[in-house]
Each structure stands twice: as C-alpha cells, then as structure tokens.
C-alpha positions as CSV (number, residue, x, y, z in Angstrom):
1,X,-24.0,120.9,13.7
2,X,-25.5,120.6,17.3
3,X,-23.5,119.4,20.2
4,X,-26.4,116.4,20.2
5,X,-25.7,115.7,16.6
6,X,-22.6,113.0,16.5
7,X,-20.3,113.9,14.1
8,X,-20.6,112.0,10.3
9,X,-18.2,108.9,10.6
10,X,-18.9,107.7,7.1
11,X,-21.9,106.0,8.1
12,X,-24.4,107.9,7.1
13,X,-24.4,106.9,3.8
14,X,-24.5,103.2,4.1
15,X,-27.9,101.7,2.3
16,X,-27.3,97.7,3.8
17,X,-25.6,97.8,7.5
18,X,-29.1,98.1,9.9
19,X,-31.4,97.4,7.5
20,X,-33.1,94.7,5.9
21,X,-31.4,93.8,2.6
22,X,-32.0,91.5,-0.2
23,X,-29.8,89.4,-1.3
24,X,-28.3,90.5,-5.0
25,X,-28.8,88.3,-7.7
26,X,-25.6,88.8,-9.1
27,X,-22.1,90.5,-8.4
28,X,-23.5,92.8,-10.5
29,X,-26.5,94.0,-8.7
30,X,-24.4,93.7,-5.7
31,X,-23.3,97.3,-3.7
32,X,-20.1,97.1,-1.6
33,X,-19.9,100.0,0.4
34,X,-16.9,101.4,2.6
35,X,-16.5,103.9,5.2
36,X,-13.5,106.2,6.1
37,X,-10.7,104.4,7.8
38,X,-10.5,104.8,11.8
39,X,-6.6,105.2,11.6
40,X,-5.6,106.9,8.6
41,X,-2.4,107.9,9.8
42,X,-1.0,104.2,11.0
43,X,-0.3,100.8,8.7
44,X,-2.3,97.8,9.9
45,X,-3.7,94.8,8.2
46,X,-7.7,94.1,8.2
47,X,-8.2,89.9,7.2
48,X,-11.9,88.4,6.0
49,X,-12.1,85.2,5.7
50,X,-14.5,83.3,3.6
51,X,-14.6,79.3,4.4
52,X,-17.9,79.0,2.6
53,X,-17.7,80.4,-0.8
54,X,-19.6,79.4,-3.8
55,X,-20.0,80.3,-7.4
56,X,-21.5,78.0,-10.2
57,X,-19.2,76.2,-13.0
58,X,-20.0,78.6,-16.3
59,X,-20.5,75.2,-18.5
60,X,-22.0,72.6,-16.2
61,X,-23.7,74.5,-13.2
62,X,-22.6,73.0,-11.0
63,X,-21.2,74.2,-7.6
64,X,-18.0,75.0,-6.8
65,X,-16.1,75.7,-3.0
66,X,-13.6,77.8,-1.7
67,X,-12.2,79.0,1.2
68,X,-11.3,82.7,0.7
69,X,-8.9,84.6,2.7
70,X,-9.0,88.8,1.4
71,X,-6.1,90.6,3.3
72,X,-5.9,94.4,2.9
73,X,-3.9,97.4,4.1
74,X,-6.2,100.6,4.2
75,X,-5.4,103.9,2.9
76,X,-8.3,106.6,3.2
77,X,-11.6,103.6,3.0
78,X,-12.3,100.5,4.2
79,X,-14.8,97.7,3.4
80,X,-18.4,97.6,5.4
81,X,-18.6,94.2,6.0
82,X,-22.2,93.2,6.1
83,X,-22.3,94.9,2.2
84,X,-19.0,92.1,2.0
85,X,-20.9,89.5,2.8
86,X,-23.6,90.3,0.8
87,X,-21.4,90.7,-2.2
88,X,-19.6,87.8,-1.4
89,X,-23.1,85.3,-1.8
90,X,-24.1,87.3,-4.9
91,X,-21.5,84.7,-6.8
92,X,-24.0,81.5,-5.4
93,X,-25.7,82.0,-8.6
94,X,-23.3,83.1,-11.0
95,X,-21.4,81.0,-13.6
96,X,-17.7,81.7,-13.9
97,X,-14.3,79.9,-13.6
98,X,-12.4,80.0,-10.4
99,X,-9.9,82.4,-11.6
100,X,-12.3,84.9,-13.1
101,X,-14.4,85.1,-9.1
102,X,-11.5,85.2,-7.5
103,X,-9.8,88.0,-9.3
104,X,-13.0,90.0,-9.9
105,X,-13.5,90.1,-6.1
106,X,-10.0,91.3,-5.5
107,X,-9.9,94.1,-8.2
108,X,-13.7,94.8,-7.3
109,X,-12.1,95.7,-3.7
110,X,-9.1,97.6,-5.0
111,X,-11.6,99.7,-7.3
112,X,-13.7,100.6,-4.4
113,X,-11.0,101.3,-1.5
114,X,-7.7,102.0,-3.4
115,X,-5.9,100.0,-0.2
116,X,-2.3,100.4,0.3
117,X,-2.4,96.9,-0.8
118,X,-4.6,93.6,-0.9
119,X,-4.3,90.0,-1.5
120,X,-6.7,86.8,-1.9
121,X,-6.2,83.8,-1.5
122,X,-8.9,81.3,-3.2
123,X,-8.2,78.0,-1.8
124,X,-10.9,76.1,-4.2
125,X,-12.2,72.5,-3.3
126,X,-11.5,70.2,-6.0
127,X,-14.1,68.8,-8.7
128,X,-12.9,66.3,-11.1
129,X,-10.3,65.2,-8.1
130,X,-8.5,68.6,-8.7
131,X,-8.2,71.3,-6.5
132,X,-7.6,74.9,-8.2
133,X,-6.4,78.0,-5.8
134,X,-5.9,81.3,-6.8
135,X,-3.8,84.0,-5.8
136,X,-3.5,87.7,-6.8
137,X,-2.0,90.8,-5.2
138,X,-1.4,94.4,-6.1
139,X,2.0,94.2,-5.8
140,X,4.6,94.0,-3.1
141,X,3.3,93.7,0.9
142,X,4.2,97.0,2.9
143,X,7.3,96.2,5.1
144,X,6.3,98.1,7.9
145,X,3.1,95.5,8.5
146,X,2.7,92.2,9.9
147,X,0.8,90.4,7.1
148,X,0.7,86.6,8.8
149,X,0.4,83.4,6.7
150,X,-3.1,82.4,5.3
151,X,-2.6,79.2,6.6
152,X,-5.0,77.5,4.5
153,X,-3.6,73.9,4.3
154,X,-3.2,72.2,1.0
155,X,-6.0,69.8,-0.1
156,X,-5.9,66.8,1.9
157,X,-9.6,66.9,3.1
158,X,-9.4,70.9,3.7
159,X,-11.2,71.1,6.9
C-alpha cells in the first residue's frame, strides 16, 4: 500500500452506499451489507428507527404500518445504513403477518452482524381497530450500556 492509498475501512466492498441502487423486490433480493465497527474495543448502543414501515397483509393485501425501533450493541460489524433502508422498503410489497416481518428483520440483522445484542420493537398501527406490536431480543441487555426507552407511546393516535 502507498502512503496515498487510505487504508481499507470496510468500505470497499460495499455494492449500494454511493451508487445508484434499485430498489429490491423482495426481502429476498435485498443485500444488507455491514462494515467493521469503528470501536471494537468499547460497548455502545447504535438505534434506527423506522416510523414509516410497511409490509402487505399475506391474505388480504392490504397495507399494514409500523413504527420500528432496531437497537443493537456491536461486536466486530455493523449495519450500512443506506443497504438498511433499502432492506427495510423491500417488505412494501411483501405479504406476511406482523410477527413474521418483524422477527425476520431482527434475526436477518443478528445473522449478518453477530451484535453483542439487538432488540426491535414493531409498534404496528392497527387494522380491524387493533393494534399488534412486536418485540424480540437476543437475550439479556449488556449492563455496562445505556440502552434508553423506545418510547413509542401506546396506540392512541401514534403520532
């Protein structure tokens, strides 16, 4: 390596962050990417948060809201966020029940980043006057982190 040539940061690789990219048709056809984390050696929490969310009803096809709130602790990876976000709008067209999204894009993360822990919270808007959230985490929150609330309110008009 040349003293001109910056060192790799993880970077490299990425296929989406700078470039034009389609949008996937489906989780499926969707690539989340990650890079190394900037501070392996230190505990802190990283927090997306996804007030826009939508995924089709598997029977009716119809749409269906959430607000999603991902909170992770990185080990060795974390998540690029544009191929997040991309990701993330794959489930506009794809049928599935709130439970099955919202726990495929946890353990979609956790296959990819192997985080010291993560969490979601799918905070779903109701249809049929009943609102369904979610929640799912890989086990017990790290001590040594402050992990704040989600404070996502409870359906009253979520707003």
């Amino acid at each position: 390596m040349s003293a001109s040539t910056p060192p790799d940061d993880g970077t490299q690789a990425l296929t989406q962050l700078g470039r034009a990219s389609a949008q996937p048709a489906s989780p499926e056809d969707a690539t989340l990417e990650r890079v190394p984390a900037p501070y392996r050696d230190r505990r802190y929490l990283v927090r997306f948060t996804a007030p826009e969310f939508t995924s089709l009803c598997p029977v009716t096809g119809q749409p269906d809201f959430a607000h999603l709130v991902i909170d992770y602790v990185p080990d060795q990876w974390i998540v690029e966020s544009k191929s997040l976000k991309l990701f993330l709008t794959s489930f506009r067209n794809h049928g599935a029940f709130h439970e099955a999204c919202s726990v495929q894009i946890a353990t979609t993360l956790v296959d990819l980043l192997s985080p010291v822990w993560l969490r979601i919270g799918a905070y779903w808007y109701p249809r049929g006057g009943m609102p369904i959230d979610v929640f799912w985490q890989t086990g017990a929150p790290p001590a040594d982190v402050w992990i704040p609330a989600q404070d996502v309110p409870g359906y009253r008009g979520r707003g």
